[in-house]
C-alpha positions in Angstrom: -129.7 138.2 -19.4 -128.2 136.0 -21.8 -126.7 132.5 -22.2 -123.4 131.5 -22.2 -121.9 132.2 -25.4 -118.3 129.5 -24.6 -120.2 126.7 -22.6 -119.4 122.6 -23.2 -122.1 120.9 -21.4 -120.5 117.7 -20.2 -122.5 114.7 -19.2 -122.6 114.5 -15.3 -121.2 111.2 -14.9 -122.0 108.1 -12.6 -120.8 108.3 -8.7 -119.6 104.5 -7.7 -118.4 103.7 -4.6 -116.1 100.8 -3.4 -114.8 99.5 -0.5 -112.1 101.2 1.2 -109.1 99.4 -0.4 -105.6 99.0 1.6 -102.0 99.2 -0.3 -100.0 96.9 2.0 -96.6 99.2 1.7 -94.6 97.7 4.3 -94.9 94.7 3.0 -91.3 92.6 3.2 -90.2 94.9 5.6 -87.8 93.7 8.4 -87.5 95.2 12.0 -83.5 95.0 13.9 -80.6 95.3 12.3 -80.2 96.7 8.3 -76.6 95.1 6.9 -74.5 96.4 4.4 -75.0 93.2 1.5 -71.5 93.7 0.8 -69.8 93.7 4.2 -72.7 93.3 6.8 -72.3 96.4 8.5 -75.3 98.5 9.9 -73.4 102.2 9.6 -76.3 103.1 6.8 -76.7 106.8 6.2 -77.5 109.1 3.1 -75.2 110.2 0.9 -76.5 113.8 -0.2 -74.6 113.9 -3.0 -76.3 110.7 -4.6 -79.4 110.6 -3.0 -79.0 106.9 -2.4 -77.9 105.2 0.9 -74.1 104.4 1.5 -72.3 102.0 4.1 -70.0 103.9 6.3 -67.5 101.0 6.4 -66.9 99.8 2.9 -68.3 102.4 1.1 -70.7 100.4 -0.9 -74.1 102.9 -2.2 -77.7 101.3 -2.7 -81.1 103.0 -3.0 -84.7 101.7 -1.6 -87.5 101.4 -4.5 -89.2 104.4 -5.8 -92.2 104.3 -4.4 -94.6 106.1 -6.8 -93.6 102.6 -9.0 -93.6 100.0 -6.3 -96.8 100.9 -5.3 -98.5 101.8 -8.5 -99.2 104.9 -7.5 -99.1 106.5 -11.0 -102.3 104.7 -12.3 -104.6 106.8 -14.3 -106.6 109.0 -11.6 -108.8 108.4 -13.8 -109.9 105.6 -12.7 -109.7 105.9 -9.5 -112.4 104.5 -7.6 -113.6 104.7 -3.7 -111.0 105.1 -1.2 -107.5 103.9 -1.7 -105.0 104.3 1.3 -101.4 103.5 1.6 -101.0 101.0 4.9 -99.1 103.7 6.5 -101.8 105.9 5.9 -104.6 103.9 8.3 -106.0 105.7 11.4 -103.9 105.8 14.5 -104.8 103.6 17.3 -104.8 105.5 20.4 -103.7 102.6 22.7 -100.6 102.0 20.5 -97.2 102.6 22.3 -94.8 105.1 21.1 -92.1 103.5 22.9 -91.3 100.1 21.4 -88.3 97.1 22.6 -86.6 95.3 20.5 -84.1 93.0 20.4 -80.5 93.0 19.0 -80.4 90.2 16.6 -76.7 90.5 16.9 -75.8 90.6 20.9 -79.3 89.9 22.5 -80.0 93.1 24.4 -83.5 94.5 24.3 -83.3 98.2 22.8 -85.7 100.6 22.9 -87.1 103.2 20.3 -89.0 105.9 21.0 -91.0 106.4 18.0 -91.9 110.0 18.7 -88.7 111.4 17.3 -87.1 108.5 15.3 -87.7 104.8 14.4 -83.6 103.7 15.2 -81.6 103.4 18.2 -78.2 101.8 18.8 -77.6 98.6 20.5 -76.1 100.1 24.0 -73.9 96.9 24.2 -72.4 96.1 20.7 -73.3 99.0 18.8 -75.4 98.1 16.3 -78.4 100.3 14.8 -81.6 98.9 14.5 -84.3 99.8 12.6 -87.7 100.0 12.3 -89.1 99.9 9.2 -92.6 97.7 9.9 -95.4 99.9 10.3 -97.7 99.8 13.5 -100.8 101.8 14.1 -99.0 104.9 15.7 -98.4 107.0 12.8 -94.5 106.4 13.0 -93.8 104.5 9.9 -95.3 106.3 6.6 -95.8 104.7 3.6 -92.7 106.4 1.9 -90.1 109.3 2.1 -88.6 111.8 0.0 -84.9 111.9 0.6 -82.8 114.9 1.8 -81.3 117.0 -1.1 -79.3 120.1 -0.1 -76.4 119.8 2.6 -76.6 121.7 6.2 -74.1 123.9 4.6 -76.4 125.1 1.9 -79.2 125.4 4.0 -77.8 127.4 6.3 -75.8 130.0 3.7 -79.9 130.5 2.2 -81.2 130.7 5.8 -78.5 133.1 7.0 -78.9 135.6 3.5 -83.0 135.4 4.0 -82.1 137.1 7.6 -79.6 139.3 6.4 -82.2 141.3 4.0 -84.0 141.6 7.1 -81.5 142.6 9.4 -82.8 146.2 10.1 -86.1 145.6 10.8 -85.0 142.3 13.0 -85.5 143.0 16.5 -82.0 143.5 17.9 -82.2 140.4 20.5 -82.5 138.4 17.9 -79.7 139.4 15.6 -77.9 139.0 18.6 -78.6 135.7 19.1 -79.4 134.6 15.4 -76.6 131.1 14.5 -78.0 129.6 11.7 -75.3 126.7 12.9 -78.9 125.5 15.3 -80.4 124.8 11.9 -81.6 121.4 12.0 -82.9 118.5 9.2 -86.2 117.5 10.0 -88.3 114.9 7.8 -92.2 116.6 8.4 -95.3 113.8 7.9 -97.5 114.9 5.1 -100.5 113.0 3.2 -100.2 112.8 -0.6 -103.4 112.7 -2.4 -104.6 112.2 -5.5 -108.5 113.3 -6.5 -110.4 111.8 -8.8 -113.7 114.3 -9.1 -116.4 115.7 -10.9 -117.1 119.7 -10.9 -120.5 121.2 -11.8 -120.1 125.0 -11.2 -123.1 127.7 -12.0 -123.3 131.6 -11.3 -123.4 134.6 -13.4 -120.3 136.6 -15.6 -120.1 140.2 -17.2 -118.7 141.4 -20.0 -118.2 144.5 -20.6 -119.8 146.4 -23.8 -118.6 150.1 -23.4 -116.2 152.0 -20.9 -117.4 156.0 -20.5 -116.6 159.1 -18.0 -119.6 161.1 -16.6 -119.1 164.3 -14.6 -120.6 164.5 -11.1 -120.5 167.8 -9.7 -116.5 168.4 -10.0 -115.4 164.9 -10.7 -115.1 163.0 -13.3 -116.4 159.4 -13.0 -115.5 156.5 -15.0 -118.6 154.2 -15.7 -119.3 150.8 -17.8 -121.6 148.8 -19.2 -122.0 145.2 -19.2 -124.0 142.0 -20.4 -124.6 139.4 -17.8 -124.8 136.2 -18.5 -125.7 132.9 -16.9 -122.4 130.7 -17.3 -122.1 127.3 -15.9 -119.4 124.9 -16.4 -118.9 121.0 -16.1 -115.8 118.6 -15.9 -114.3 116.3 -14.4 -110.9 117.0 -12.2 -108.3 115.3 -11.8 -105.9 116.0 -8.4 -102.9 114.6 -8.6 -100.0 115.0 -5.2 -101.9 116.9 -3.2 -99.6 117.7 0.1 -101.7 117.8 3.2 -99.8 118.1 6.5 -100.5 115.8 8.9 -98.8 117.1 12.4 -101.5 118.2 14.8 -98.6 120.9 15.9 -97.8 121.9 11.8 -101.7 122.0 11.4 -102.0 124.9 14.4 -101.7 128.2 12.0 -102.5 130.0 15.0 -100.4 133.4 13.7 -100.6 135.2 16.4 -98.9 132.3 18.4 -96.5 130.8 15.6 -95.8 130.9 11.6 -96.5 127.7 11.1 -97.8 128.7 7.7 -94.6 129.7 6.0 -93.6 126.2 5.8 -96.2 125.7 3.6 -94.6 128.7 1.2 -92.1 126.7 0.3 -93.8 124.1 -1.8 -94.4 122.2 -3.6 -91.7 118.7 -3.6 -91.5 116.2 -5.6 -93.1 113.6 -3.9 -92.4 111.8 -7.4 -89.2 110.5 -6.8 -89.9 109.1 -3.3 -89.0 106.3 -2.1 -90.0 103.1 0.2 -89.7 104.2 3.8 -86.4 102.9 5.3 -85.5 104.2 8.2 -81.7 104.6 7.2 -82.9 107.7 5.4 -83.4 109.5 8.7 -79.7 108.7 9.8 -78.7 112.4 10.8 -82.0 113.4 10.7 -84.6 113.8 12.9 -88.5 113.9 12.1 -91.9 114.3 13.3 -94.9 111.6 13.9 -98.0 112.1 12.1 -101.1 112.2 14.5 -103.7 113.2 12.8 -106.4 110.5 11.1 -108.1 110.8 7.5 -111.3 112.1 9.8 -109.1 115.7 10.7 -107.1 115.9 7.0 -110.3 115.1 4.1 -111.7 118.2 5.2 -108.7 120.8 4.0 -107.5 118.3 1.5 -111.5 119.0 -0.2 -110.9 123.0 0.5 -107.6 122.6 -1.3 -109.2 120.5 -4.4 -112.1 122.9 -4.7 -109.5 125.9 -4.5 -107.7 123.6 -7.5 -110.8 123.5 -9.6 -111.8 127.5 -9.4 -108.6 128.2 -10.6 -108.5 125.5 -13.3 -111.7 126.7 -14.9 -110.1 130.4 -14.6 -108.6 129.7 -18.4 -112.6 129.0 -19.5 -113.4 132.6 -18.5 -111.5 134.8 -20.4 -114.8 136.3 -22.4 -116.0 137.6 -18.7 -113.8 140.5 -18.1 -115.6 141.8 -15.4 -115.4 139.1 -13.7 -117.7 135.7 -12.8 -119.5 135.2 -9.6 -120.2 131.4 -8.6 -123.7 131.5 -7.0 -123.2 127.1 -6.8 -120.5 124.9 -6.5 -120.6 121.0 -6.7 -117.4 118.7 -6.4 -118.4 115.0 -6.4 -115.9 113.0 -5.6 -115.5 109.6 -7.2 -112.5 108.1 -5.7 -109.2 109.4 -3.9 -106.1 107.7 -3.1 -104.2 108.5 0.5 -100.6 107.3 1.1 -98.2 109.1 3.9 -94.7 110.5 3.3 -91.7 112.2 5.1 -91.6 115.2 3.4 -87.2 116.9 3.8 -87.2 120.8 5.0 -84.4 122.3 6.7 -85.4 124.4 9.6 -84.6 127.5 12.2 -86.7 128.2 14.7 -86.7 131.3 17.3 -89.1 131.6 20.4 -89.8 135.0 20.5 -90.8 136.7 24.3 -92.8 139.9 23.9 -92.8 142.5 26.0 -96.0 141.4 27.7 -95.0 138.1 28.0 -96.6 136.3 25.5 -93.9 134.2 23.0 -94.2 133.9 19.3 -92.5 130.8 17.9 -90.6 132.3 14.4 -89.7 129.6 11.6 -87.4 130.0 8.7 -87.9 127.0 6.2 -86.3 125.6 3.4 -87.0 122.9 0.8 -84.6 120.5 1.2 -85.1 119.2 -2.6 -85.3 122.8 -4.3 -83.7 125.7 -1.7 -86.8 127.4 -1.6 -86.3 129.6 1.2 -88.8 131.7 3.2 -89.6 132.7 7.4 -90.3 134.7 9.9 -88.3 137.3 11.9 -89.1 138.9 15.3 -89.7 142.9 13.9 -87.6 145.8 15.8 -91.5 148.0 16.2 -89.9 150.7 17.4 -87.8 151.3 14.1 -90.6 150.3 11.7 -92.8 152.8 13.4 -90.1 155.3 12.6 -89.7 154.3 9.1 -93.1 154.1 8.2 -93.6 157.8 10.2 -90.6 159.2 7.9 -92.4 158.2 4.9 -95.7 159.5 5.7 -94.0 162.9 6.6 -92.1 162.6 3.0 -95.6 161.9 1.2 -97.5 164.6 3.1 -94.3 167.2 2.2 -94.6 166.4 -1.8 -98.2 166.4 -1.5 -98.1 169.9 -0.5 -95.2 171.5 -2.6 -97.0 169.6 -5.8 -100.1 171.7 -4.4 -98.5 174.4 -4.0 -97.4 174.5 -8.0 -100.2 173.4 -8.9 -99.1 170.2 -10.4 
């Protein structure tokens, strides 16, 4: 046994706690009707092109704050101390409506929103569209959102050329009735999260001192030697726009009920150039309610972090060729910061029935900021039985003829 020949002991440093602090991000926000400042019309949608909002009447383009900026959420992690949490970020309260009235500031009426698919409805009498941009306690307002990037159009020539390289393993219902045309936007609730945390990590590593062959009977063996060593390393971690998914519905990665995980295959985003939740961004859109508290998410964001600091220290390890087993593994947390975002993804979806009746619900996702592209089809079984059957016959048949010469 030896000792670890590349280690940098680091001093363990001091745990502090704090008080849960509360980044009030709604703060200035205004519920009813968004004007135009140039002609005060309330036709307010994206502009794809620009990235920024444009009035549908006079044309005029404006943008809502980046929000990494407005809420200083680029301060040294560093630093970071306790729990932080964006406003939009606090724990749902069960009692809270999803179905909130408001009333037209322009006619009068009372118009209701159903926050469980969108925070705007028109004014049934004069037309207007309000908006609600303050945030209550039902998980319907996030702290901030990360405009749509790629047009329909785009979406659904990557979405249509993803199925296409799969079209003859696709079950044939399903080409059938595949129309990428039923793609739709939809703006999915995630929790960003930056880590501020120590690592201690201890086990054992090999290194290998000489590489042999042995003959056993009529085989040749290949055999090694190695030196073991105790190796332990120390250091503090820094986790910066973590993406945690924050849909009870997304968080069910049940796969032998949906595929629910490829959506997260097509990250990451870059939740850096988001901006200050305005509900004009969803215009066109549609979008989906977080639900789930910090009590459900801390858990896999922690997996995720500890998953982030094996791999970090991977680059410390290179003298251990044979590898390094961890025997302990402590991640102290100092601080972490939570704020909640509308994350952009383009998305077809295809219930699947089986023959015994069960139904498998098949995604096809893309990135709506990069065109990273990747799904699910339902699989023709019969055919890939086939295939796979003509290949093993194929391998068997060479098998024998380069037996056969002796090769």
């Amino acid at each position: 046994m030896h000792n670890d020949p590349t280690a940098a002991p680091i001093e363990q440093p001091e745990n502090t706690g704090d008080t849960p602090r509360v980044i009030k991000t709604d703060e200035g926000a205004k519920d009813g009707l968004a004007k135009c400042a140039r002609c005060g019309a309330t036709e307010i949608s994206l502009n794809l092109a620009t990235g920024n909002l444009r009035c549908g009447f006079c044309r005029a383009e404006f943008s809502a704050q980046n929000a990494i900026e407005a809420f200083n959420l680029d301060a040294d992690i560093g630093k970071l101390v306790g729990l932080v949490l964006g406003s939009g970020s606090s724990d749902i309260v069960p009692s809270t409506s999803e179905v909130l009235t408001f009333k037209c500031s322009a006619c009068g009426a009372e118009v209701v929103i159903d926050t469980t698919s969108s925070t705007q409805a028109r004014c049934h009498w004069c037309r207007n569209t309000l908006s609600m941009n303050q945030q209550v306690p039902n998980g319907a307002v996030p702290d901030m959102i990360l405009p749509f990037k790629m047009t329909k159009e785009a979406a659904v020539e990557r979405i249509t050329q993803f199925v296409k390289k799969r079209q003859f393993f696709a079950h044939p219902k399903f080409r059938a009735e595949f129309n990428a045309d039923n793609v739709m936007g939809v703006y999915l609730p995630y929790m960003v999260v930056d880590i501020n945390a120590h690592a201690r990590l201890s086990g054992q590593g090999e290194h290998e001192t000489r590489s042999y062959t042995v003959k056993v009977g009529d085989d040749d063996q290949q055999r090694y030697d190695a030196d073991v060593y105790d190796v332990a390393r120390e250091f503090d971690i820094h986790v910066n726009d973590l993406t945690v998914e924050s849909s009870s519905e997304r968080l069910d990665q049940n796969t032998s009920q949906n595929s629910n995980n490829i959506i997260n295959t097509i990250m990451p985003f870059d939740v850096e150039n988001s901006v200050r939740y305005d509900a004009n961004y969803l215009k066109g859109f549609t979008s989906e309610r977080r639900d789930s508290n910090l009590e459900q998410l801390s858990p896999i964001a922690r997996v995720q972090a500890e998953d982030v600091t094996r791999h970090r220290v991977n680059e410390t390890l290179t003298f251990y060729d044979r590898g390094v087993r961890w025997t302990q593994e402590d991640i102290v947390v100092r601080g972490e910061r939570w704020v909640s975002a509308y994350l952009p993804v383009w998305l077809y979806s295809y219930q699947e029935v089986k023959s015994n009746g069960k139904t498998f619900l098949h995604y096809v996702a893309v990135n709506a900021r990069t065109g990273e592209t990747m799904g699910s089809v339902p699989l023709h079984q019969s055919r890939l039985l086939l295939v796979a059957g003509a290949v093993q016959v194929v391998g068997t048949v060479i098998g024998i003829v380069l037996t056969v010469l002796g090769i």
